[in-house]
C-alpha positions in Angstrom: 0.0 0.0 0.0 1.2 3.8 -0.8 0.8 7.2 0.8 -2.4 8.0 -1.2 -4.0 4.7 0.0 -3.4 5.5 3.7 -4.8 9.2 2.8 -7.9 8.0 1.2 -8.2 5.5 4.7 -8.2 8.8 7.1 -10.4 10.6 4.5 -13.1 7.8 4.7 -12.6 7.7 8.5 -13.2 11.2 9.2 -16.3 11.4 6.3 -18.1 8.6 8.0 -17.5 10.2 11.8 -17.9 13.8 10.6 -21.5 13.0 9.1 -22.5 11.3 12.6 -21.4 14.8 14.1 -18.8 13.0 16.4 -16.1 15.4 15.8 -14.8 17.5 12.7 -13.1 16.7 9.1 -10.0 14.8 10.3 -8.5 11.5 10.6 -5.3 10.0 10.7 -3.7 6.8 10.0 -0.5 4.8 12.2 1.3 2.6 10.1 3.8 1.1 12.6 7.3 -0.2 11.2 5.9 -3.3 11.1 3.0 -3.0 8.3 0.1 -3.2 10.8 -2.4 -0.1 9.8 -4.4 1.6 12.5 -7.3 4.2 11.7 -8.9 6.8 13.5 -10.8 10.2 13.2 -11.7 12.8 15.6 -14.1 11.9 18.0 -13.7 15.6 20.2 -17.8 15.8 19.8 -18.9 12.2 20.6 -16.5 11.3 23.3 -16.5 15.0 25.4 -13.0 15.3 24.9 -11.0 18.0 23.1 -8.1 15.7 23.4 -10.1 13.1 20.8 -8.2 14.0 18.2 -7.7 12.0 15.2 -3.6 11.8 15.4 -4.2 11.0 19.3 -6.4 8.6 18.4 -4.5 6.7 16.3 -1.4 6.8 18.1 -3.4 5.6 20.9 -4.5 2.6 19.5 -1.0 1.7 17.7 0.2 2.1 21.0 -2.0 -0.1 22.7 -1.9 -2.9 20.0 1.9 -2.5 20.6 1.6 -2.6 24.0 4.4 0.3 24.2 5.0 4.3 23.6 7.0 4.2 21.5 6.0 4.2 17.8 9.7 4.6 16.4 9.8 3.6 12.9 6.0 3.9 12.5 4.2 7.0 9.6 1.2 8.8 10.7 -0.8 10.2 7.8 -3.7 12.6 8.6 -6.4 14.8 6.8 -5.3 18.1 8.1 -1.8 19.4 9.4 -1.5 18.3 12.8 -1.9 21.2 15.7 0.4 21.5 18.0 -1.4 18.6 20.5 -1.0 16.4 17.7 2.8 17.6 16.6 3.8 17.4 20.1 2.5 13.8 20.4 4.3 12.5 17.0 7.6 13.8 18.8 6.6 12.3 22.1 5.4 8.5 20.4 8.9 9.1 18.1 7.0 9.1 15.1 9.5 11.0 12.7 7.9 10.8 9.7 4.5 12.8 9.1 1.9 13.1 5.9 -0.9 15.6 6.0 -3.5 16.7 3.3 -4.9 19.9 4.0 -2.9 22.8 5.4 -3.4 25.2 8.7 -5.1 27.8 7.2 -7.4 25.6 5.1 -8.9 24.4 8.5 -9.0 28.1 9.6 -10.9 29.1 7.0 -14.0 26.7 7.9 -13.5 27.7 11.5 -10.7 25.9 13.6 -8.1 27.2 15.3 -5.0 26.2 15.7 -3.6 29.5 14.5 -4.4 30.9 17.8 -2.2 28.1 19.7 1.2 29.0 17.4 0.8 32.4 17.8 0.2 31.9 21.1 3.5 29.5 21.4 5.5 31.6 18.9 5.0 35.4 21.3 6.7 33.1 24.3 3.3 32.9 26.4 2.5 36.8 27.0 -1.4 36.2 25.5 -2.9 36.3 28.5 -6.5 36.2 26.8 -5.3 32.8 25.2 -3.8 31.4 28.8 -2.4 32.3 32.1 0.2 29.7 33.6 1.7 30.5 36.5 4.9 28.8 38.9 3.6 27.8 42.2 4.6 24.7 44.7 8.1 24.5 42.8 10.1 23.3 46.1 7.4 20.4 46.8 7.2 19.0 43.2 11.5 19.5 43.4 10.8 16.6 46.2 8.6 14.5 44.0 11.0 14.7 41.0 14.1 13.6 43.6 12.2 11.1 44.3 11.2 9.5 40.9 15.2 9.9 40.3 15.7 7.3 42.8 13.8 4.6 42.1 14.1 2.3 39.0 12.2 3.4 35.8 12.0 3.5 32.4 12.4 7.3 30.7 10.5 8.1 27.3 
């Protein structure tokens, strides 16, 4: 199978979902390094959950078929270009390689908006109307870090 196929895979997936007004125009496809295909959509609507993406979905559920977090070696496809959740996940899951149809501003145009996130990200955080995030509790949370520095444990 090629690129387009596992485009054409996310396209149906997000159709289908979209029409039952589960979430919007976008779904992604994992295809781990070993050949096994998972598909998924965005499901923000259906499942309360503006996490529900359809790049989190899918690496979800090639990381739970895996039984792991890592998704070296695997190529996520997906109808839009991924927002910064979904970018930051790829890097996180070690998926390296990324294929997207339609662009930011495409999306923006029919009302999403990620545009307000990397402007948000690219002024270093001042946008108060966006976010406030504030330091508190630093030297307690200091301890709990310590602590997970001393016991056995896997880092990802």
């Amino acid at each position: 199978m090629n690129a387009k196929h596992y485009m054409r895979l996310a396209i149906e997936r997000a159709r289908e979902t979209m029409n039952k007004g589960l979430g919007g125009p976008f779904g992604a496809v994992v295809v781990d390094k070993d050949g096994h295909v998972f598909v998924a959509s965005n499901s923000v609507l259906g499942d309360c959950d503006p996490t529900a993406h359809a790049e989190i979905n899918a690496i979800r559920m090639a990381c739970e078929a895996n039984g792991t977090h890592d998704l070296t070696g695997a190529v996520l496809y997906a109808t839009g270009h991924p927002c910064p959740m979904c970018l930051s996940a790829c890097i996180w899951a070690n998926i390296k390689d990324v294929y997207y149809a339609a662009r930011a501003e495409d999306a923006e145009k029919i009302g999403f908006r990620d545009d307000r996130i990397y402007h948000y990200l690219e002024g270093g955080h001042q946008d108060k109307s966006v976010l406030t995030i504030e330091e508190i509790g630093r030297e307690e949370a200091l301890k709990l870090y310590e602590e997970y520095a001393e016991i056995e444990h896997t880092l990802y």
